[in-house]
C-alpha positions as CSV (number, residue, x, y, z in Angstrom):
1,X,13.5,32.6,-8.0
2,X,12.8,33.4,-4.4
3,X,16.0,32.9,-2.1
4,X,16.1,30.2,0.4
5,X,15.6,31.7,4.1
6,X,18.9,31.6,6.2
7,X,19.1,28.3,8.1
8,X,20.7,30.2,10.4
9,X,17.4,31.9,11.9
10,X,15.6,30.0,14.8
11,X,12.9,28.2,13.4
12,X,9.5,29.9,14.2
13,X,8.3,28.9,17.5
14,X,5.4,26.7,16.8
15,X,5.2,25.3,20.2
16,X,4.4,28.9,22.1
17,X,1.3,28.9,23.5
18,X,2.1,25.1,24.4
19,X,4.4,25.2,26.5
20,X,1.9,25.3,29.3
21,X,0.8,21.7,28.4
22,X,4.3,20.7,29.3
23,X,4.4,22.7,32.4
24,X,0.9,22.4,33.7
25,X,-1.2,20.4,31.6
26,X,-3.9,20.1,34.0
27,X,-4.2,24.0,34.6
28,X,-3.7,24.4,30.9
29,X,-6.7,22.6,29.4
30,X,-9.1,23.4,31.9
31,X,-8.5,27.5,30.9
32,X,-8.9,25.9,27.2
33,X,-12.5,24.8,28.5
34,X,-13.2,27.8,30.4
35,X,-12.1,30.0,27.2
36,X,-14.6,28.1,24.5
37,X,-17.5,27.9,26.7
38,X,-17.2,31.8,28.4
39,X,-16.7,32.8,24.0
40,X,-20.1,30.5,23.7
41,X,-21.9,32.2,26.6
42,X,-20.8,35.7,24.9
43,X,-21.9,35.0,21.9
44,X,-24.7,32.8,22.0
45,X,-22.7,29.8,20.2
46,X,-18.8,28.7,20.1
47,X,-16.3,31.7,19.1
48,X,-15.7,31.5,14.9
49,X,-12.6,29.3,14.9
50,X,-12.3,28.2,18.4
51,X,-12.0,24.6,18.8
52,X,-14.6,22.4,19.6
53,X,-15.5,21.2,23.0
54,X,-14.5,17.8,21.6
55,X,-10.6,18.8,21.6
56,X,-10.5,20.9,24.3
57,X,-12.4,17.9,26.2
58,X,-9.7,15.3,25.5
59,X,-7.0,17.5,25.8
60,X,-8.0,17.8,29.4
61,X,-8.5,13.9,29.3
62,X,-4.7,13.8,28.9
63,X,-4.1,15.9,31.8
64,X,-5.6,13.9,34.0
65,X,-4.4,10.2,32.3
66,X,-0.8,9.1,33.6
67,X,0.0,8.4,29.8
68,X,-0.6,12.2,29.1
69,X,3.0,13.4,28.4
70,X,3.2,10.6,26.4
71,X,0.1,11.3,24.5
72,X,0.7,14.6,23.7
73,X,4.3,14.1,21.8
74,X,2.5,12.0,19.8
75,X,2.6,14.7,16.7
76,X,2.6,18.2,16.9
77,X,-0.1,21.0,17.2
78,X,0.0,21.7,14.5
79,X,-3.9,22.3,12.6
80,X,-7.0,23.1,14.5
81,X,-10.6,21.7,13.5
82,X,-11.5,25.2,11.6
83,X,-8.1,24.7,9.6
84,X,-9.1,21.2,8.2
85,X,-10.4,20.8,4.7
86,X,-13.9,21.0,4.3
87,X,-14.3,21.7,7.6
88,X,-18.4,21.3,8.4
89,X,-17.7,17.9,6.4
90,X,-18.5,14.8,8.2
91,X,-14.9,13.9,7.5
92,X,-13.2,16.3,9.0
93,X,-16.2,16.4,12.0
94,X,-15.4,12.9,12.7
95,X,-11.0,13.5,12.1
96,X,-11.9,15.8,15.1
97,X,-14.4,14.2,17.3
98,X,-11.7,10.4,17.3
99,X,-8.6,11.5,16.2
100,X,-7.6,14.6,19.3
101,X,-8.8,11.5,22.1
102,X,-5.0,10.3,21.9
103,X,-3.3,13.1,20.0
104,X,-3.2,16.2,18.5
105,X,-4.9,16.6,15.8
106,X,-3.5,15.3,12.0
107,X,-3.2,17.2,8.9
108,X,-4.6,14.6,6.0
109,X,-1.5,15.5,4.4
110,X,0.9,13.9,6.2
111,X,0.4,10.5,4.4
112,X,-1.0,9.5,1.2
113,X,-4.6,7.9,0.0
114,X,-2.6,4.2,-0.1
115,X,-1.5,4.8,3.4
116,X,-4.2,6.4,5.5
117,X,-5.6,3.4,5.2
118,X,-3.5,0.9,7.2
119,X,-3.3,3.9,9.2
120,X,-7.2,4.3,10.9
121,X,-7.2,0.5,10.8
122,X,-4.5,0.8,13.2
123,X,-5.7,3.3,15.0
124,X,-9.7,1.8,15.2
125,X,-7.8,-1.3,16.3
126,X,-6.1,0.3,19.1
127,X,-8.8,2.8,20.3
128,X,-10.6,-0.8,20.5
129,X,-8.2,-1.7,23.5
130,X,-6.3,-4.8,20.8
131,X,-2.9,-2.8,20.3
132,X,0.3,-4.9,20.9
133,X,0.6,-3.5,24.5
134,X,-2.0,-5.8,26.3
135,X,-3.2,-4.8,29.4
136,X,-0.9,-1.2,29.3
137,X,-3.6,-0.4,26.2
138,X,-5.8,-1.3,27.4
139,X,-5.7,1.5,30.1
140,X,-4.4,4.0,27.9
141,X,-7.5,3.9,25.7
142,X,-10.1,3.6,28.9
143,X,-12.6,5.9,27.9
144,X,-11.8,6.3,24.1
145,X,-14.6,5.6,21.6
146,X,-14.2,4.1,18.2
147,X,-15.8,4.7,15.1
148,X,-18.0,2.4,13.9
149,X,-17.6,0.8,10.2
150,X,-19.6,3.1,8.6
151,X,-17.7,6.2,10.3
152,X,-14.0,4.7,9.9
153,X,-15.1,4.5,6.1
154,X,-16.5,7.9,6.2
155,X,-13.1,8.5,7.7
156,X,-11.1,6.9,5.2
157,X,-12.7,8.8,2.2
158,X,-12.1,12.2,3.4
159,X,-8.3,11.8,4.7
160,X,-8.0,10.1,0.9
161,X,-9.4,12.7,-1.2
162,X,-7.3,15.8,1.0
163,X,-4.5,13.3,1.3
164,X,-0.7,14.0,0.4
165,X,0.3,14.1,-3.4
166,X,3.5,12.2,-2.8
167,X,6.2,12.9,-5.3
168,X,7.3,10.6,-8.0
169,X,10.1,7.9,-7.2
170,X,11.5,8.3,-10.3
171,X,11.5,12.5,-9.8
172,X,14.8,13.3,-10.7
173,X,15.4,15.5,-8.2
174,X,16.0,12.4,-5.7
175,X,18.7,11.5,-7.7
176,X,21.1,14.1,-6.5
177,X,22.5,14.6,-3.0
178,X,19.9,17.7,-2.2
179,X,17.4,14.9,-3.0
180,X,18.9,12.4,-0.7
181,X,19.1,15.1,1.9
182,X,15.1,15.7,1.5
183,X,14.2,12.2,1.5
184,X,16.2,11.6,4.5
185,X,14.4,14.6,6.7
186,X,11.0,14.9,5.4
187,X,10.1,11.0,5.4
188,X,10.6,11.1,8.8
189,X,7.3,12.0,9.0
190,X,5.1,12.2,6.4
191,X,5.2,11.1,2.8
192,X,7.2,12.9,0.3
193,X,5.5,16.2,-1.0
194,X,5.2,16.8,-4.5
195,X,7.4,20.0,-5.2
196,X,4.6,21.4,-7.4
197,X,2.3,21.3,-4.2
198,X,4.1,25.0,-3.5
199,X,5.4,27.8,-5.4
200,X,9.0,28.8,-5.0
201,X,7.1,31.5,-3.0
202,X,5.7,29.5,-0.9
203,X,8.0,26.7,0.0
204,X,10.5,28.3,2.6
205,X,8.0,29.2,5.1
206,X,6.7,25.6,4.7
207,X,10.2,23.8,5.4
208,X,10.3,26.8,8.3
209,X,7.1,25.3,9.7
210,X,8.3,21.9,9.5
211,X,11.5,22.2,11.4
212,X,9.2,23.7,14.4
213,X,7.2,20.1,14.1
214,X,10.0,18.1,13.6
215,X,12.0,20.1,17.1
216,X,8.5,19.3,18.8
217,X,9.0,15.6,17.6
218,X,12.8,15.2,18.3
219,X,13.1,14.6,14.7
220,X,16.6,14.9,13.1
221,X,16.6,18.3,11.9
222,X,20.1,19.0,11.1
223,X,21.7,19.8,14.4
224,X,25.9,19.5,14.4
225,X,25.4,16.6,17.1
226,X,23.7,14.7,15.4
227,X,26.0,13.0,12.4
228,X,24.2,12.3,9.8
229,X,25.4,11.8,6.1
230,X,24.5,13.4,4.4
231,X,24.1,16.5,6.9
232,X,20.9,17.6,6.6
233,X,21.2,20.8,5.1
234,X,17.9,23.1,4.9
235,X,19.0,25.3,2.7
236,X,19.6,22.3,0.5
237,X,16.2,21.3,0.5
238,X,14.6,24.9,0.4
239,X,16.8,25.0,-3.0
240,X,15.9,22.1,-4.3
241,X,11.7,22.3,-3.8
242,X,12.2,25.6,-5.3
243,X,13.9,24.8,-8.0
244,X,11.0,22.2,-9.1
245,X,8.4,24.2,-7.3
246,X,5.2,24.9,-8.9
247,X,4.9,28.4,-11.1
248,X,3.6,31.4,-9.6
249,X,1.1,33.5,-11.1
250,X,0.6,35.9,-9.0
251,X,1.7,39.1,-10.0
């Protein structure tokens, strides 16, 4: 068994590099534009792994839209386009071409098949201009394209098939106070992870990487001020996916 990391080391600092965004948003994204397209210039085509003009693009749409700062807390940096699954995919080209116009963009596993969804209807719905803010909306998604049927289904079959394995209800591991703790902090935002997605290995730099997203989000993520019951431990939950964590055969 691989000890838990200490909870008291700073979680990683997923947001460096970003901070800019907050600071100058405007100045920020337009050296994100300047950066792909001097890399394509170089090279004769876009830099291996560099985002696509597409994200860079609407991240400097956000800049100049009063909604920006709102826009960009939406969820965290936290994949680029090269880091999707399948990534030449017509899936994950369209995930990256609608998605990143209002936010960054998603990992597929943050929700499950049954959920997505609900989700892109939602989210076609209000890139449409008809969400449940009327006329504010309405501005916020000037200029945002929409999928058509036929792409929002293309859509939904990707973010399906690389969607989150959610773990059982009736896993016994919720059934104990470690479990309670882990429901409690993870569903915050995403669906429940199967504890044989990772090995024992692999699971405390994962739980490291989510407290960075969920301190981007102003997520609950254990701090003294915040009372919760019960306090949500990371250690806790860094025991308990290990403990049901998938075996490692690596030698």
């Amino acid at each position: 068994m691989v000890p838990p990391f200490d909870i008291s080391e700073p979680a990683p600092d997923l947001i460096r590099g970003r901070t800019e965004i907050r600071k100058a948003p405007v100045a920020n994204s337009i050296i994100r534009l300047f950066a792909f397209f001097s890399a394509a210039l170089l090279t004769g085509g876009p830099a291996l792994g560099a985002e696509t003009p597409t994200v860079a693009q609407a991240e400097y749409q956000w800049s100049q839209s009063p909604h920006g700062r709102m826009l960009e807390r939406i969820l965290p940096p936290s994949i680029t386009p090269a880091q999707l699954p399948e990534p030449k995919s017509a899936g994950a080209r369209l995930t990256a071409r609608y998605c990143v116009q209002c936010h960054y963009l998603p990992n597929p596993q943050m929700h499950t098949a049954a959920r997505w969804q609900p989700i892109i209807e939602r989210m076609v719905w209000r890139m449409e201009g008809k969400g449940n803010l009327g006329k504010l909306m309405q501005d916020m998604m000037a200029g945002v394209e929409a999928p058509s049927d036929a792409e929002a289904a293309t859509l939904g079959a990707y973010l399906a098939r690389h969607a989150q394995r959610a773990i059982d209800p009736k896993h016994p591991a919720l059934a104990t106070t470690a479990g309670q703790i882990y429901s409690i902090a993870c569903s915050q935002c995403h669906a429940l992870p199967d504890p044989q997605r990772h090995t024992a290995r692999e699971w405390p730099s994962v739980v490291q990487r989510m407290k960075g997203h969920m301190a981007w989000a102003n997520t609950v993520v254990g701090s003294p001020e915040l009372r919760t019951n019960p306090v949500l431990e990371t250690a806790e939950i860094v025991r308990l996916l290990q403990r049901y964590a998938r075996t490692d055969t690596r030698r």
